[in-house]
N, C-alpha and C positions, 0 to 999 in steps of 0.2 A: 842480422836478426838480433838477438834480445835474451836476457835470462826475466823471466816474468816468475813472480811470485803469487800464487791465487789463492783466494781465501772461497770458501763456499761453505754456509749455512742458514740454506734457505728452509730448511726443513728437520729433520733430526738426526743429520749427518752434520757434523764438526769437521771440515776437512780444507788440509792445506798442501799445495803441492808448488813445485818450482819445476819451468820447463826452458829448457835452453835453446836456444835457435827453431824452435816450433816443432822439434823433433824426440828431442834428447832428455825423458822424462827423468830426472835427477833425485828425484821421489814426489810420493804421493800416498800422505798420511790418513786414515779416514777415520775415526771415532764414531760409531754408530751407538742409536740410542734404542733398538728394536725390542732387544730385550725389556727393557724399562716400559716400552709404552703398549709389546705385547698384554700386557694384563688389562688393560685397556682395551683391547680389542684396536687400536688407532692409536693415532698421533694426539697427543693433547699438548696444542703450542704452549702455556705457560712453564710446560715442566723441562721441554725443549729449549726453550728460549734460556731457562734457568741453566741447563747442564750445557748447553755452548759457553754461557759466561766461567763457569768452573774449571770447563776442560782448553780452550781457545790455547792458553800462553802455552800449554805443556805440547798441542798439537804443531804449535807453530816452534818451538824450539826443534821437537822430534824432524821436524819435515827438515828446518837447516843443518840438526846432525847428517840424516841419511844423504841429506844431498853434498853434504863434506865442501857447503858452500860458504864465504864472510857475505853476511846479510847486506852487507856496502857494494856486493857486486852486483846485487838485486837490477838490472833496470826499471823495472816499472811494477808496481801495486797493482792487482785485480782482484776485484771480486762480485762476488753475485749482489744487483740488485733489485732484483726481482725476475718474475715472479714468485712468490714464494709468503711465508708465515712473519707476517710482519717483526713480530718480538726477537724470530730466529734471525730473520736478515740483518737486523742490526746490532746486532752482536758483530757479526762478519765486517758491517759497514765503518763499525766506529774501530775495530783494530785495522782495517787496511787502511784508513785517512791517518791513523795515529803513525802511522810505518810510513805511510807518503811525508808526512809532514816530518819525522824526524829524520828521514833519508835523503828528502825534497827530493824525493821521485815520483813521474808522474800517474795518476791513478785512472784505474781502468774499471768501466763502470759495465759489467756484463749481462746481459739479459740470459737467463735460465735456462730457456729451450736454444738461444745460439752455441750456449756451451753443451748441451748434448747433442745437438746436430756437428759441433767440431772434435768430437768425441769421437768421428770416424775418421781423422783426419792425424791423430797422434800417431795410427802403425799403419794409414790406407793415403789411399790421396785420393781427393775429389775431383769430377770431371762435370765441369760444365758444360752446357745447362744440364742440371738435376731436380729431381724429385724430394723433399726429405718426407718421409712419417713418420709424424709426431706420434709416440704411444709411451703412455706415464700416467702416471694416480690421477693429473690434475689438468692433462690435456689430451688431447686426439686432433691431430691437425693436417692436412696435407700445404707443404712448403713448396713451390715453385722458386726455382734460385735461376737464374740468368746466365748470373755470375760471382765471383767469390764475394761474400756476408752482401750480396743482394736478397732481401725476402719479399716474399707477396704470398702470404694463405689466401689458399684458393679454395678451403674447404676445412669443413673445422664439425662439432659434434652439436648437437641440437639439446643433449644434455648432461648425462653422464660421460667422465674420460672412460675409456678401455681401459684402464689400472683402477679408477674408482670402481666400475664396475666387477671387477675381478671381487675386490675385495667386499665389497656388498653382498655379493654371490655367495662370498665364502663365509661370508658371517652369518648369514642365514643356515648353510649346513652345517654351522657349527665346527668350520676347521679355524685354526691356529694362525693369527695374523702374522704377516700378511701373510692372505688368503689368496694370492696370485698363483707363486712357484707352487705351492700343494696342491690348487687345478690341475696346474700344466703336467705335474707329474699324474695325478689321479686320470687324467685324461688319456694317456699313455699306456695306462693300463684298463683304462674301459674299453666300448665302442658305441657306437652313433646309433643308440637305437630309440630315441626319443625326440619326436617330433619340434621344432620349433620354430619360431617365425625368425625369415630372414629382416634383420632392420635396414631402413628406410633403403628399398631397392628399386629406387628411383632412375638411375641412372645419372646423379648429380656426385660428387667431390663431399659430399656434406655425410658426417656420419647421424645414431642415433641410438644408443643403445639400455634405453629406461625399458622399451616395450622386451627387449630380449632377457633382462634382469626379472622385468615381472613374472615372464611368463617362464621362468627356474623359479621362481620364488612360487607361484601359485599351482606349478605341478606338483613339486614339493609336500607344499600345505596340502596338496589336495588327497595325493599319496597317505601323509600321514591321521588326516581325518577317516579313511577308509581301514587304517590298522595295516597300513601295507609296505612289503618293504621296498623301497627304490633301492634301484643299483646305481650306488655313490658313484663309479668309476664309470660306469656307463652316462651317467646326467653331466659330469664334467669333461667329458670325451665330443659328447652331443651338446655342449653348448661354447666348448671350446673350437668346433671344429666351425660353426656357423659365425660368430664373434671373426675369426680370422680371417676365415671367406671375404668377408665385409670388410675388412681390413686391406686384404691384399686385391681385390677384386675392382676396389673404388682408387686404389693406387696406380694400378697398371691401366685401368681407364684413361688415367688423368697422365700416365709417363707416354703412354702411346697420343695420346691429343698434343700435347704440349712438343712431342718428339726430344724426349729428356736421353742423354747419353747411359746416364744409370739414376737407382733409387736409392737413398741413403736412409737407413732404416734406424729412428733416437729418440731417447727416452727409456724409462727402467721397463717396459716391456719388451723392450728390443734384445731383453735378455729369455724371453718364452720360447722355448723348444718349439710348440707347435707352429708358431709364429714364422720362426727359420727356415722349418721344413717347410711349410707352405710358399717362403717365397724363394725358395732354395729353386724350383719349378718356374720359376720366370722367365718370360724370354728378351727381359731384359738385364741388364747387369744389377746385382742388388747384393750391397755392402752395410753389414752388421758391429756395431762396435767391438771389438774387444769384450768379453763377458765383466771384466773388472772393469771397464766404464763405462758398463750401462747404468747402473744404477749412480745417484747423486755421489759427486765427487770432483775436487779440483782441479785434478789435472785435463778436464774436458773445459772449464771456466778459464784455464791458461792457453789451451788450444784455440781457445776464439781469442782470449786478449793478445795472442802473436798476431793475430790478423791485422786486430786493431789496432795493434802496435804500429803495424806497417802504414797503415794508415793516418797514423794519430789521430786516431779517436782517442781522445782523454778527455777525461770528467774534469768540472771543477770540483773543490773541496766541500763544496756545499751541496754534492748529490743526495738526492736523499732515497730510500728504501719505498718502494709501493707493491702493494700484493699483485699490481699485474701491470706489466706494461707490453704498449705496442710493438710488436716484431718486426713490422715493416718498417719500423720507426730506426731501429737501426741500422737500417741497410748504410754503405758505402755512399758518403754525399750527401745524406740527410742530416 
């Protein structure tokens, strides 16, 4: 195997980690930028892109202390390139070619969602063929794998992700960005007494979830036109509890068709309580990351480039940064 060194910021997380033999997480530093772009209500990429450039050298010094490693043992550069917030990616981009090129080691070009789907793979191990779901701000996916870093989506979202959705929801009730984790707890302490429509329950792999946002949004409004009070814990209990449904209901379709061994469950929603519990009930096998790498972070960007290591997949130096690229495109052999 390999000591890989990963960079990740695709978004308004600065983070660097070093992972040794695909196992042995030697650290993994994260700089988050939540507080700053709370006031914001969201992410505003200029200001993000700005505070990776500021913080990048001190995260990546930090991540060689804690791992009590000489930067020279490094075998191979990785980092995310894509998908992700263009200005934030390359920041990531141009310190990991700069560290390939003065190490001449080789670099490892990572697509975003393979690093949180190998994010189950740091403290679990994978069994092929699997299932992965996709759930994060910026995608909803259902992953058919074969075999190891094989992909084929087989189902994806028609418009809002499950993570944008959260937060849309919540910024409308006027909670605290992100408006995710404050559902999932508010939900917790509701219950399911408001009607809502289930999305797109067709019986396909495909999700949808703008008509389930509207129609929180337009109870809501409707509520407050009549001078009345809605029960906050109850409306996010009842739109939490449908949302997951959909979730977990169009997965186990698709693990029982396919006859997938287990589901692997990645991306920053795979850290929802309700989520868990619901597919905690499966009657199939179904592996959650670590709660410290669900959300964006290196050492899940290093857990794919050991694959790729094994495989030598390396980039040339002239990779460049795209806000999205194909998943299926990196499978093994492509």
């Amino acid at each position: 195997m390999a000591v890989i060194l990963a960079i990740e910021s695709s978004c308004d997380e600065m983070s660097v980690a070093i992972l040794k033999d695909g196992k042995d997480l030697l650290s993994n530093v994260v700089a988050s930028q939540i507080d700053i772009h709370k006031q914001y209500g969201g992410v505003v990429p200029e200001i993000a892109s700005r505070k990776h450039v500021e913080c990048v050298s001190t995260v990546l010094k930090e991540a060689l202390n804690k791992a009590n490693i000489d930067i020279h043992d490094i075998d191979a550069i990785a980092v995310t390139k894509g998908p992700g917030l263009v200005g934030s990616l390359h920041v990531g981009m141009q310190e990991a070619k700069t560290l390939a090129i003065a190490l001449k080691k080789p670099l490892i070009g990572v697509h975003h969602i393979a690093g949180h789907i190998y994010a189950n793979q740091i403290e679990n191990e994978i069994h092929y063929p699997c299932l992965a779901l996709v759930v994060s701000g910026g995608h909803t996916e259902l992953v058919y794998m074969k075999s190891e870093f094989n992909f084929k989506v087989i189902g994806s979202t028609f418009d809002d992700a499950i993570g944008e959705t959260y937060d849309k929801v919540g910024r409308v009730l006027h909670l605290p960005y992100p408006g995710g984790p404050v559902l999932d707890k508010m939900a917790h302490e509701g219950k399911h007494t408001y009607k809502l429509p289930v999305p797109l329950d067709d019986g396909s792999y495909n999700f949808s979830f703008s008509g389930l946002k509207s129609a929180v949004i337009n109870l809501n409004h409707k509520y407050e036109q009549r001078g009345e009070q809605i029960n906050m814990n109850d409306l996010a209990c009842s739109f939490q509890d449908v949302a997951v449904e959909s979730l977990s209901s169009k997965a186990l379709k698709a693990a029982h068709d396919l006859h997938v061994k287990e589901i692997i469950v990645a991306g920053g929603v795979s850290a929802n309580k309700g989520l868990r519990e619901k597919m905690a009930n499966s009657d199939i096998p179904v592996i959650f990351p670590p709660m410290k790498y669900c959300t964006d972070n290196a050492a899940m960007i290093a857990s794919a480039a050991s694959v790729m290591y094994k495989y030598k997949k390396f980039a040339p130096l002239n990779l460049s940064v795209k806000p999205s690229y194909d998943l299926e495109q990196e499978s093994v052999g492509n």
